[in-house]
ZANU-965953 format. One record per residue: residue in one letter; x, y, z of N, C-alpha, C, O in turn. Coordinates in steps of 0.2 Angstrom, whole numbers, plus 5000, padded with zeros to 4 digits. Example, Ala and Ser with C-alpha at 12.3 -4.5 7.8 and 13.67 -1.06 7.14 Angstrom:
<lumzas>
[lumza 'A' [5066 4972 5039] [5062 4978 5039] [5066 4984 5039] [5071 4983 5042]];
[lumza 'S' [5064 4989 5035] [5068 4995 5036] [5064 5000 5039] [5067 5006 5040]];
</lumzas>
This chain:
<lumzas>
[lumza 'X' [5124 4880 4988] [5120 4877 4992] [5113 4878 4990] [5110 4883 4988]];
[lumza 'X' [5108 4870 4990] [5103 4872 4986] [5097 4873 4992] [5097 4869 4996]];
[lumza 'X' [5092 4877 4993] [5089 4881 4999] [5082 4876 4996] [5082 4873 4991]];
[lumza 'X' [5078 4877 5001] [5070 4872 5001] [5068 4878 4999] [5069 4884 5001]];
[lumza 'X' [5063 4877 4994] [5058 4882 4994] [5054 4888 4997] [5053 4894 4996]];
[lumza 'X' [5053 4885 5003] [5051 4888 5008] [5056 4892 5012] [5054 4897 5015]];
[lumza 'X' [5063 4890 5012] [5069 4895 5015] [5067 4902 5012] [5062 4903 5008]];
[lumza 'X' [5071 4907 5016] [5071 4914 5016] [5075 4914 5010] [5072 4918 5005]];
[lumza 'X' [5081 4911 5009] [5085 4911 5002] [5083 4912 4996] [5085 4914 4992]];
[lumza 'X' [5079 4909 4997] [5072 4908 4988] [5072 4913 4988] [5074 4915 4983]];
[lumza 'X' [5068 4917 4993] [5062 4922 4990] [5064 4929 4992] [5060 4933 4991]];
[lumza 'X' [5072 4930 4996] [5075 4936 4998] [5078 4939 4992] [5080 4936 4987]];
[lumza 'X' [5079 4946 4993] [5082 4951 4986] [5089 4951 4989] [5091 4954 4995]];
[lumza 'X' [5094 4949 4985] [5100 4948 4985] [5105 4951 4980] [5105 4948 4975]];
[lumza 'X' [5111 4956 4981] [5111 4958 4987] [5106 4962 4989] [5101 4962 4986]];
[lumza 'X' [5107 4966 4995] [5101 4971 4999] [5106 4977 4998] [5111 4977 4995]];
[lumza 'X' [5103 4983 4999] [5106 4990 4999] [5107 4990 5002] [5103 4986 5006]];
[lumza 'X' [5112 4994 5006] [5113 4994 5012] [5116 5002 5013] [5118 5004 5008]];
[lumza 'X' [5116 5007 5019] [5120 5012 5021] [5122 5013 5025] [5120 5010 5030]];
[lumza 'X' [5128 5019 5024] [5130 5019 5031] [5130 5023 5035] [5129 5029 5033]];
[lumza 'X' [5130 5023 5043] [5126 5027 5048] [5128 5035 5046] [5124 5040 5047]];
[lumza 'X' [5135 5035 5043] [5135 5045 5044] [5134 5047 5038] [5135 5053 5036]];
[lumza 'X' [5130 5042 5033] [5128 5045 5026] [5121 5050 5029] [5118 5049 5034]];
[lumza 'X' [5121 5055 5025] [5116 5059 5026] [5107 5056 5025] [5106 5051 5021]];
[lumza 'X' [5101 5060 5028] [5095 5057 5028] [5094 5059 5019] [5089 5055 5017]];
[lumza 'X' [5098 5065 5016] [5096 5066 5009] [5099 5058 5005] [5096 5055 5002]];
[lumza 'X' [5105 5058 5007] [5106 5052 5005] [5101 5045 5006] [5097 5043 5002]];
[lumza 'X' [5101 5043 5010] [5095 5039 5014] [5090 5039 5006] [5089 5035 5002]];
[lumza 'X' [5088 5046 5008] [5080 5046 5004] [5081 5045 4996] [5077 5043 4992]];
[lumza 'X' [5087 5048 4994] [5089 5046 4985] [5092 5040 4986] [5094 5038 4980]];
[lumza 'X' [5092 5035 4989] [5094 5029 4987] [5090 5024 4986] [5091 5020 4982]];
[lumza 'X' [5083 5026 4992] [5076 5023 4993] [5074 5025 4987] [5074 5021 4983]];
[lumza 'X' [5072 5033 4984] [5070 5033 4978] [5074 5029 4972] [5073 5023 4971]];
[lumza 'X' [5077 5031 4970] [5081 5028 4964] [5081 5020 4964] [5081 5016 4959]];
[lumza 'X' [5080 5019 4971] [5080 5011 4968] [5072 5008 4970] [5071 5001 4971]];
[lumza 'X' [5068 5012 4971] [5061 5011 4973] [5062 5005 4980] [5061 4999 4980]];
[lumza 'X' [5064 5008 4985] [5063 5004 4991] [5062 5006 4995] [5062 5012 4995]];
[lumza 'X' [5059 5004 5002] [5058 5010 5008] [5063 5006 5015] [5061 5007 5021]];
[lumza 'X' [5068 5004 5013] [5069 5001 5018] [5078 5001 5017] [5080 5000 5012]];
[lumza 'X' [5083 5002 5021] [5091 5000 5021] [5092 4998 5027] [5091 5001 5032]];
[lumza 'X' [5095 4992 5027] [5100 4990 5033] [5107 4996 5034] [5110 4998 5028]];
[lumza 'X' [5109 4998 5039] [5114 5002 5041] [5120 4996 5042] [5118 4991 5045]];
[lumza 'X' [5126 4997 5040] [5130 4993 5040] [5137 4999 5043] [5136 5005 5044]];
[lumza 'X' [5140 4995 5044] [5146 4999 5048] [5154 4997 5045] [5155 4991 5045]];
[lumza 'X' [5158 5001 5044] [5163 5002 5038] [5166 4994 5036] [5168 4991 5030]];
[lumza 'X' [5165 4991 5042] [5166 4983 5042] [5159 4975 5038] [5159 4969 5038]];
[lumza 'X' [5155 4979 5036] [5149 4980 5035] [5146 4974 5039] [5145 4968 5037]];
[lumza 'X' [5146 4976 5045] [5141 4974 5051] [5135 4977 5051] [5134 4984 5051]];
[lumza 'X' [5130 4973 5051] [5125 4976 5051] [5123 4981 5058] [5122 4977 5063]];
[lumza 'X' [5121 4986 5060] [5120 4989 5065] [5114 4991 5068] [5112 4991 5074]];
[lumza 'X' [5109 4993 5061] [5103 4998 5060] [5098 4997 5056] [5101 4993 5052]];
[lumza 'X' [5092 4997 5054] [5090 5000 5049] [5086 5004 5050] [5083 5006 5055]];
[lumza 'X' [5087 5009 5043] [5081 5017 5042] [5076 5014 5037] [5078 5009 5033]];
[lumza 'X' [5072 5016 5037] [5065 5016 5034] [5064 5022 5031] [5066 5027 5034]];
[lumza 'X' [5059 5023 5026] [5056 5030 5024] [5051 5032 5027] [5048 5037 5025]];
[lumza 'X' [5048 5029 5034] [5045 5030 5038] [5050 5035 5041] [5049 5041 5042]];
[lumza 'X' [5054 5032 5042] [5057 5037 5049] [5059 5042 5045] [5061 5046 5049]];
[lumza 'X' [5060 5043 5039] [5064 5050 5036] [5058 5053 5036] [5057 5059 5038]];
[lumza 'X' [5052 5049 5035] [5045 5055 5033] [5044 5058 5040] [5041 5064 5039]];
[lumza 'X' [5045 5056 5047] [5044 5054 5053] [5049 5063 5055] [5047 5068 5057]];
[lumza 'X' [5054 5061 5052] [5058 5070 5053] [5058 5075 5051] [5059 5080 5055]];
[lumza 'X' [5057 5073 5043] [5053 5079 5037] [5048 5076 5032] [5048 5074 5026]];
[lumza 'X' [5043 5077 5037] [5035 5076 5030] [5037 5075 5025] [5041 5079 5022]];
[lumza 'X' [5036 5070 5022] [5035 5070 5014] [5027 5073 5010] [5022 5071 5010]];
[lumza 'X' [5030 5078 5008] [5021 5080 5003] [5021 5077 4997] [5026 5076 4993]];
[lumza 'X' [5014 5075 4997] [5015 5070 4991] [5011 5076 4986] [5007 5080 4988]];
[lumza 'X' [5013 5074 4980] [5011 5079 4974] [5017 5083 4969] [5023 5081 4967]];
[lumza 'X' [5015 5090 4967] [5020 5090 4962] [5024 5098 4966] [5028 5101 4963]];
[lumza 'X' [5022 5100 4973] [5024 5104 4977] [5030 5102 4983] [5032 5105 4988]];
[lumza 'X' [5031 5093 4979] [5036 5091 4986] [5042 5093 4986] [5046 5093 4981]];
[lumza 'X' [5044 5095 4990] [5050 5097 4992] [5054 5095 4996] [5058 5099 4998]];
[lumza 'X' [5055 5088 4998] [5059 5085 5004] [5064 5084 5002] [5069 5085 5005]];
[lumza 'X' [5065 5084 4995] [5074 5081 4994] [5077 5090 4994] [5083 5091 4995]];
[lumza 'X' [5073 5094 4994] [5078 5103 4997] [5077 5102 5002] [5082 5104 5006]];
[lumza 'X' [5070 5100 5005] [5073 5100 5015] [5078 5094 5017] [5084 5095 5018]];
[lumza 'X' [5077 5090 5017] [5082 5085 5017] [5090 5088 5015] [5096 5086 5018]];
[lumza 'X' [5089 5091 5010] [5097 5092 5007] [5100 5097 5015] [5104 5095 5019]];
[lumza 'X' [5095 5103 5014] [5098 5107 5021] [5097 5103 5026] [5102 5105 5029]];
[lumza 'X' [5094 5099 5030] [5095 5094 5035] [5103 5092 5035] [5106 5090 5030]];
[lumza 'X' [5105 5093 5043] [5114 5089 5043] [5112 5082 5047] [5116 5079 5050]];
[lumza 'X' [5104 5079 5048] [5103 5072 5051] [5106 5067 5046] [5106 5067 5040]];
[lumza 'X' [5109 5064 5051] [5111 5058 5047] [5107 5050 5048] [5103 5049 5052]];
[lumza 'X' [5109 5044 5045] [5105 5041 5046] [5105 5037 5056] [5101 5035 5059]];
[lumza 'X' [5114 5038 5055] [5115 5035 5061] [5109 5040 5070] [5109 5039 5076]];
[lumza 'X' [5106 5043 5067] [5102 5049 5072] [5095 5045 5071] [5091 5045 5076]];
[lumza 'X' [5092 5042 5066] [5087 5041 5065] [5084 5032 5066] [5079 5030 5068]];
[lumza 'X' [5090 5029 5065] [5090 5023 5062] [5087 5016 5068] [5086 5018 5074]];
[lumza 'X' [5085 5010 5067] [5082 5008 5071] [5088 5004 5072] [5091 5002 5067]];
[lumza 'X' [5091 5005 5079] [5097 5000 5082] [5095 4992 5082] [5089 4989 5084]];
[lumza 'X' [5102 4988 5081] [5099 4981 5082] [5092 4978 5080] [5089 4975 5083]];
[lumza 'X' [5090 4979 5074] [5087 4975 5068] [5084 4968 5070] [5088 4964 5071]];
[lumza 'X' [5077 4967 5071] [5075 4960 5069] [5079 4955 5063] [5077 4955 5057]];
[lumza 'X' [5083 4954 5064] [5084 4948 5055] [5082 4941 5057] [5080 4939 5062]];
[lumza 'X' [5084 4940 5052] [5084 4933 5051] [5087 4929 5045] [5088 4932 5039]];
[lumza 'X' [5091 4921 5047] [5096 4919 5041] [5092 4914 5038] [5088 4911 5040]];
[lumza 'X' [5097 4915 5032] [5095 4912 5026] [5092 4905 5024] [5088 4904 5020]];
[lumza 'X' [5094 4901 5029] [5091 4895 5031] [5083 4896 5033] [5078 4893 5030]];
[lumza 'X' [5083 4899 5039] [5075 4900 5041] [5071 4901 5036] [5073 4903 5030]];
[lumza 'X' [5064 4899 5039] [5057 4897 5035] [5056 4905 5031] [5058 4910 5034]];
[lumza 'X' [5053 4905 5027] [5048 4912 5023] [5044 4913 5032] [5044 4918 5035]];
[lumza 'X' [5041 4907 5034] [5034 4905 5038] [5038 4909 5046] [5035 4912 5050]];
[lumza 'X' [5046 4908 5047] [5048 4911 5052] [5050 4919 5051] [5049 4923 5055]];
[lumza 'X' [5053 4922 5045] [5049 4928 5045] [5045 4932 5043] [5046 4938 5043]];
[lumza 'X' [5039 4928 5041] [5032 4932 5043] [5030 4931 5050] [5027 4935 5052]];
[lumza 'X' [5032 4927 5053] [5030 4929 5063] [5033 4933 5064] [5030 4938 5067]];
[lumza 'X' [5041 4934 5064] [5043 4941 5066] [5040 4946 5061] [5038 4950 5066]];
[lumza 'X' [5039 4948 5057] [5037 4954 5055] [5031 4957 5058] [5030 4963 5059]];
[lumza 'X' [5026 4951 5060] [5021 4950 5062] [5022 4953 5068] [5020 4959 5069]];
[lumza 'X' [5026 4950 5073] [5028 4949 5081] [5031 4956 5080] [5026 4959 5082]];
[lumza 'X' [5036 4961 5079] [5038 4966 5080] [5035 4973 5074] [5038 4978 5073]];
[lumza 'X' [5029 4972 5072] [5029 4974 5066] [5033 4979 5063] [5034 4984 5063]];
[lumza 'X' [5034 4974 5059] [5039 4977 5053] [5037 4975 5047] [5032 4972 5046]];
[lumza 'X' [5041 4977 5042] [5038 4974 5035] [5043 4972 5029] [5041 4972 5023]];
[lumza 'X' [5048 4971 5033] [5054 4969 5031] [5059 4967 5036] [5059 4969 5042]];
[lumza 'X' [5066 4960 5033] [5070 4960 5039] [5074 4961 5034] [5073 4961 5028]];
[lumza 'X' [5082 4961 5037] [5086 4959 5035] [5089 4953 5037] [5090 4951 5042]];
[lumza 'X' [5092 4950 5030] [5094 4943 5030] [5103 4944 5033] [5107 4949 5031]];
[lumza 'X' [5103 4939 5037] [5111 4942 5037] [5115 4935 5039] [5113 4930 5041]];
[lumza 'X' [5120 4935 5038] [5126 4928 5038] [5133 4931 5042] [5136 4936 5040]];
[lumza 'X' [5135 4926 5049] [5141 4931 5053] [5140 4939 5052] [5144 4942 5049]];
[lumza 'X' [5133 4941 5055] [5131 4948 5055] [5132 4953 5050] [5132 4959 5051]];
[lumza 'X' [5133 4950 5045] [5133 4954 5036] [5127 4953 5034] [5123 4948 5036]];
[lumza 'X' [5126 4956 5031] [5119 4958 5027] [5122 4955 5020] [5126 4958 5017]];
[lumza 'X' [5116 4948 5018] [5117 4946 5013] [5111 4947 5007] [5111 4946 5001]];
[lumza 'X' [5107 4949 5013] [5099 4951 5007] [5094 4953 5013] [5095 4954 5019]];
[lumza 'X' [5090 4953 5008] [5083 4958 5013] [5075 4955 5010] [5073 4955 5004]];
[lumza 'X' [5071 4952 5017] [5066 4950 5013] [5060 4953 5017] [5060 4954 5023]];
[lumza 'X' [5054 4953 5012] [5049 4960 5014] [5042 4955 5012] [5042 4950 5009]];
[lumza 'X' [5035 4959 5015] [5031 4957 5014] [5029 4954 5007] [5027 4948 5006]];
[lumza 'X' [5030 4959 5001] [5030 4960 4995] [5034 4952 4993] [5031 4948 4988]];
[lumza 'X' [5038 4950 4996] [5043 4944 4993] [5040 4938 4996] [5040 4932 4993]];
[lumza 'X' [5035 4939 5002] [5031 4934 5003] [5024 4934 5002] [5021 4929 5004]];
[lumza 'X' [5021 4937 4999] [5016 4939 4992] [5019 4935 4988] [5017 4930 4988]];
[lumza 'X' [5025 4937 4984] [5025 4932 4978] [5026 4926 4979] [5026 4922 4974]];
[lumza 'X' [5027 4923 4986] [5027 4916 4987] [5021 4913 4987] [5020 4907 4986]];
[lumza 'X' [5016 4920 4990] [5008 4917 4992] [5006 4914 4984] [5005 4908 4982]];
[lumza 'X' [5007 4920 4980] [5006 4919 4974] [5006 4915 4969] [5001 4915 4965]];
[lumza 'X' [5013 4912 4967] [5016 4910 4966] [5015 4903 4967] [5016 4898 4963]];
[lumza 'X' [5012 4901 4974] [5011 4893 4975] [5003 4892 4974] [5000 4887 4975]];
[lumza 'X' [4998 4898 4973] [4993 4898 4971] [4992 4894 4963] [4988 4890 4961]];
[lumza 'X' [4997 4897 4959] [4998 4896 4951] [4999 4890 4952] [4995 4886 4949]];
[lumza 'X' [5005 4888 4957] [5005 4879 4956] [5000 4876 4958] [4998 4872 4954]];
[lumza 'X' [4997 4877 4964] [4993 4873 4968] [4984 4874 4963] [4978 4871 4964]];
[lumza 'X' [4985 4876 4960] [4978 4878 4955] [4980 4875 4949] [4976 4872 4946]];
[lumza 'X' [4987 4874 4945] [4988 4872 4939] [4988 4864 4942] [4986 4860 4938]];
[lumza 'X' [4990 4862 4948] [4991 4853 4949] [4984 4852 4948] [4982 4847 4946]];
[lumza 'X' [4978 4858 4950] [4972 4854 4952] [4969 4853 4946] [4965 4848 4945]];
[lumza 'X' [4970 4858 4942] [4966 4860 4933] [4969 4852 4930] [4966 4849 4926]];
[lumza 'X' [4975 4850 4932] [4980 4843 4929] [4977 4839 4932] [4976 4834 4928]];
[lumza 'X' [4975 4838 4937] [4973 4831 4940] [4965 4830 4938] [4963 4824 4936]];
[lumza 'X' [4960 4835 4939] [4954 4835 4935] [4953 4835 4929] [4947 4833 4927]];
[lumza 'X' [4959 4838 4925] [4959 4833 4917] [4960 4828 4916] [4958 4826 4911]];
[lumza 'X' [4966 4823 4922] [4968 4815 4920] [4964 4812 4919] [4963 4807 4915]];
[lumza 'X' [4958 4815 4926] [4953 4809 4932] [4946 4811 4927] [4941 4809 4928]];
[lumza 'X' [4947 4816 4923] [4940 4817 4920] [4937 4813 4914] [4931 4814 4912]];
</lumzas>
């Protein structure tokens, strides 16, 4: 299926990570780190989407100290929360089809700073501020390379 540019589909990170509710908040936080993300849709053994956590809300239960004295992933580890305790119920998303333009208003409208994308309530991707930056950007490069080309034709 080929998406318009402007679909959610283009510019979504696919697959998404995703976890599940009774994985631990250590877990949670090594998988955000490791794969440089701040955000997991919570899915449910049938990978229905239920939830998402954020590294807000891990930070929200145990501070993160930033520096070379941090310790969250040892508090974290002694923590028995899990994500399903902390997690945001029933998600803002949006599918695949929908505008870049329709989820920048919801993110906008519920702030948030990422949705998940989802198909028959699976989680098929995740798109974030960041992926609508690079679209900003992205069409800046074009929209400046047609003008640089049209004022060298007409010149």
């Amino acid at each position: 299926m080929k998406h318009h540019l402007s679909d959610v589909g283009s510019w979504m990170t696919s697959p998404a990570l995703t976890i599940r509710p009774e994985a631990t908040l250590f877990e949670a936080y090594n998988t955000m780190y490791e794969n440089d993300v701040r955000r997991l849709p919570v899915v449910d053994s049938d990978g229905t989407l239920i939830g998402i956590v954020t590294l807000s809300d891990i930070q929200q239960v145990s501070p993160i100290i930033i520096g070379d004295d941090d310790d969250t992933p040892r508090r974290l580890m002694a923590s028995e929360q899990t994500v399903e305790e902390i997690m945001t119920p029933d998600p803002v998303t949006v599918v695949i089809d929908d505008t870049v333009r329709d989820a920048a208003e919801r993110m906008l409208e519920y702030e948030v700073s990422g949705l998940p994308v989802i198909k028959e309530d699976r989680v098929i991707g995740i798109i974030t501020e960041s992926d609508i930056f690079r679209l900003v950007v992205e069409s800046w490069v074009t929209i400046n390379h047609e003008t640089v080309m049209t004022i060298h034709q007409t010149g």
